[in-house]
C-alpha positions in Angstrom: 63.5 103.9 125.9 65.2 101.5 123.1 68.1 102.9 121.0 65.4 102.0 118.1 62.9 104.1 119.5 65.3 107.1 119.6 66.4 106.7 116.2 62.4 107.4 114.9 62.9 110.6 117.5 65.7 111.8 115.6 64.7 111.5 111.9 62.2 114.0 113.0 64.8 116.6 114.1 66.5 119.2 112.4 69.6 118.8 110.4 72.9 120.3 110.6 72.4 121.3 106.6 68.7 122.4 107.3 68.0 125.4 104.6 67.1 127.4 107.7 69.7 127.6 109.3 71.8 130.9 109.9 75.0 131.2 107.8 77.3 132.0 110.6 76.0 128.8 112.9 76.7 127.1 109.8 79.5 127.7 109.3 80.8 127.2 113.0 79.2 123.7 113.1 81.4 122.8 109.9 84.2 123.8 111.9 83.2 122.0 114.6 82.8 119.2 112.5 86.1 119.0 111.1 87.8 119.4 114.4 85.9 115.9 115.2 86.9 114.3 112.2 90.5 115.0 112.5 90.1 113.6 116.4 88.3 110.6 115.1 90.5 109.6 112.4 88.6 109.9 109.7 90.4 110.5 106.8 93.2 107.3 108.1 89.9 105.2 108.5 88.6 105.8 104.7 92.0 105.9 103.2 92.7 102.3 103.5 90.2 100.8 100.8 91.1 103.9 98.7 94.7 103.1 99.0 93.8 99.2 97.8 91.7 100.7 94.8 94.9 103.2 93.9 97.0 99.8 93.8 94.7 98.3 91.3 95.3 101.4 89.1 98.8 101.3 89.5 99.6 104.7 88.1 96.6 105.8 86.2 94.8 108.8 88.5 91.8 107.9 91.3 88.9 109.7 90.5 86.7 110.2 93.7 83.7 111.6 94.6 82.8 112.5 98.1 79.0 112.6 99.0 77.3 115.2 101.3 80.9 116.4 101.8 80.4 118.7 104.4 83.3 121.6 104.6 85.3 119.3 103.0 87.9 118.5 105.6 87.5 114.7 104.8 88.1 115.1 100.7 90.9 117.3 101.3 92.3 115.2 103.8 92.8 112.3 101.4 93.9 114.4 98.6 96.6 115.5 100.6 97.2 111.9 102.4 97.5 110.4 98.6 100.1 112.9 97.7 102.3 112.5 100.6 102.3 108.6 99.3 102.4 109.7 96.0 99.1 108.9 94.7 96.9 110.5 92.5 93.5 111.4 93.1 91.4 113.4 91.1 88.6 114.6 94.4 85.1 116.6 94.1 83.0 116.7 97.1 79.0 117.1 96.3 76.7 118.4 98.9 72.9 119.9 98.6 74.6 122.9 100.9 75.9 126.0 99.2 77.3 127.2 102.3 79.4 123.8 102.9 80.1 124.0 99.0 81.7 127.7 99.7 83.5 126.3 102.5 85.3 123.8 101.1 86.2 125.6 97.8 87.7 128.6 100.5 89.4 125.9 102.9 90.9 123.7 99.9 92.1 127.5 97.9 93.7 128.2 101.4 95.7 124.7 101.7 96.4 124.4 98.0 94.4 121.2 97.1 93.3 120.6 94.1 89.9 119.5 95.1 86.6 120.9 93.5 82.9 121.3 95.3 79.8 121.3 93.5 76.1 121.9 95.0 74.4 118.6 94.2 71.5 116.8 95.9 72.1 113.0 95.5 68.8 112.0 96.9 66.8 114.0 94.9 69.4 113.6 91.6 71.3 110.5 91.8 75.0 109.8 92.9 76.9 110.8 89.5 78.6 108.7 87.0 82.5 108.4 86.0 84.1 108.0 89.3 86.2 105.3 90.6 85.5 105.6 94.2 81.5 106.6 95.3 82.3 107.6 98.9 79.9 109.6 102.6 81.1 109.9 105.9 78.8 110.8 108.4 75.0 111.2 106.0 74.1 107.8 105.9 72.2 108.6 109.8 70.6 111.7 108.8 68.2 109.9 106.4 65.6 107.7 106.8 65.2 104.4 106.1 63.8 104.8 102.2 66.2 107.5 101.5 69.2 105.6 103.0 68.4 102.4 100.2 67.7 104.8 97.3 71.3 106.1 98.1 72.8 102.7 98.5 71.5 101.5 95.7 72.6 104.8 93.7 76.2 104.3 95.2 76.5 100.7 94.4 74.8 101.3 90.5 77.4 104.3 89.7 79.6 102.5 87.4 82.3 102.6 90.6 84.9 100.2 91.6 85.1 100.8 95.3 82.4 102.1 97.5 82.6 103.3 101.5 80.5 104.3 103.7 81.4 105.5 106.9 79.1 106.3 109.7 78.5 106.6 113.4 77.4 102.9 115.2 74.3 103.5 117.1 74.9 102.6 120.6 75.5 104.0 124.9 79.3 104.1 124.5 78.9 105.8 121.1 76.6 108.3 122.7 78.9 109.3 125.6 81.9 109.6 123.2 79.8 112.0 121.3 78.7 114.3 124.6 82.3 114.7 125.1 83.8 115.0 122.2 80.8 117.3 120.6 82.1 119.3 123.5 85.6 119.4 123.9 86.4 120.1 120.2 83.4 122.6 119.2 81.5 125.3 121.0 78.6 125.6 118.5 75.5 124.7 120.3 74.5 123.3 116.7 77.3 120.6 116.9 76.3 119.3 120.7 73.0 118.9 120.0 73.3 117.0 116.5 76.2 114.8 117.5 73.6 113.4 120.1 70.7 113.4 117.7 73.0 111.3 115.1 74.4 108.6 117.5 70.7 107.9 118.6 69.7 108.0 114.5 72.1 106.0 113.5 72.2 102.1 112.5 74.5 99.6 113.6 76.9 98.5 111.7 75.0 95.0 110.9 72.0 97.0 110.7 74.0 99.2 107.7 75.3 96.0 105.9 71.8 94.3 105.6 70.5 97.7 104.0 73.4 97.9 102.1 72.8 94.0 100.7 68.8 95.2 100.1 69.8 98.1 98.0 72.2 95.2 95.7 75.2 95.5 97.5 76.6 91.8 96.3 79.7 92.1 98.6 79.7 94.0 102.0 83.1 94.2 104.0 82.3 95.4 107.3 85.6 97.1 109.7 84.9 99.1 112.7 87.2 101.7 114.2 87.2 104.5 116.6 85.2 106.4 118.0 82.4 103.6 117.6 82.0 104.1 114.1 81.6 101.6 111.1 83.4 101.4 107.7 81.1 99.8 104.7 83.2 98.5 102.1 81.7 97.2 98.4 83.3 96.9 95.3 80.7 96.5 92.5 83.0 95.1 89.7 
């Protein structure tokens, strides 16, 4: 079977933010989640444009908003990398989840970041205005090919400076890293099933840039790094 024909397979599966599912599984597979992240890099990978946009602001506070944050490892994370460089960033993470918003207000109160979380559904809302840096890791697979424009588009026609998009890079060796590392870092059967079910939804990176140039992306910078995963990079003025 093509890696095309799984990807229609997968839109049709459940999602790891599905309304159904129970609270406790939920909140394992964030866990599991952020375990992956940190072993991917994640944070060092989406810091590097956001470090270039904090030059060209010299002083003056970052704001940035994180998209279908999750648990909010990956917000913290940079709030926390920008102040041990002395940075400042002003960080909310959005996400349609109440049960990830709850998580990431707990986990940021528990490390002392001064990050806030809000319930928002940008697909069904629109990515908000007033931000410097419009930023998702790990969404842009879970939604189909309409929905992943609209949120381009709504990314790119935010009023931002700078705005990444990092994602999973369809492909075998992407797969396999995902089997394992799904398994080593998480028990939740949740997290072993979807990391499988996103690798074989996702788009390749070139794949990513010519949806991103559809949806008026002017500029697309394209940078790969591990574990088989693409980094978008736009900057719409």
């Amino acid at each position: 079977m093509l890696w095309g024909d799984l990807r229609v397979r997968r839109l049709q599966a459940e999602r790891m933010d599905d309304p159904g599912l129970e609270v406790g599984e939920h909140r394992r597979a964030l866990a599991g989640l952020r375990r992956i992240n940190a072993w991917s890099g994640t944070v060092g990978a989406v810091w590097g444009p956001i470090r270039e946009e904090c030059r060209r602001h010299g002083g003056r506070a970052v704001r940035v908003l994180d998209v279908a944050c999750g648990g909010g490892d990956v917000a913290i994370g940079l709030w926390r990398q920008a102040r041990v460089e002395g940075w400042r960033l002003e960080v909310v993470g959005c996400d349609r989840s109440r049960v990830a918003v709850e998580v990431g207000r707990s986990e940021a109160a528990r490390v002392g970041a001064e990050v806030g979380f809000e319930e928002r559904d940008v697909i069904a809302d629109g990515v908000p205005e007033n931000y410097d840096v419009v930023m998702s890791t790990l969404f842009l697979h879970h939604l189909g090919e309409e929905e992943a424009w609209g949120l381009l588009r709504s990314m790119w026609g935010s009023g931002a400076g700078l705005v990444v998009v990092d994602d999973l890079e369809r492909g075998w060796w992407g797969w396999v890293l995902a089997w394992l590392g799904s398994r080593v870092l998480s028990r939740s059967p949740v997290v072993h099933g979807d990391a499988l079910k996103s690798v074989e939804g996702a788009w390749t990176g070139i794949e990513a840039v010519g949806l991103a140039r559809s949806a008026g992306w002017l500029e697309v910078e394209l940078r790969r790094h591990w574990p088989a995963r693409y980094l978008m990079v736009g900057r719409p003025r």
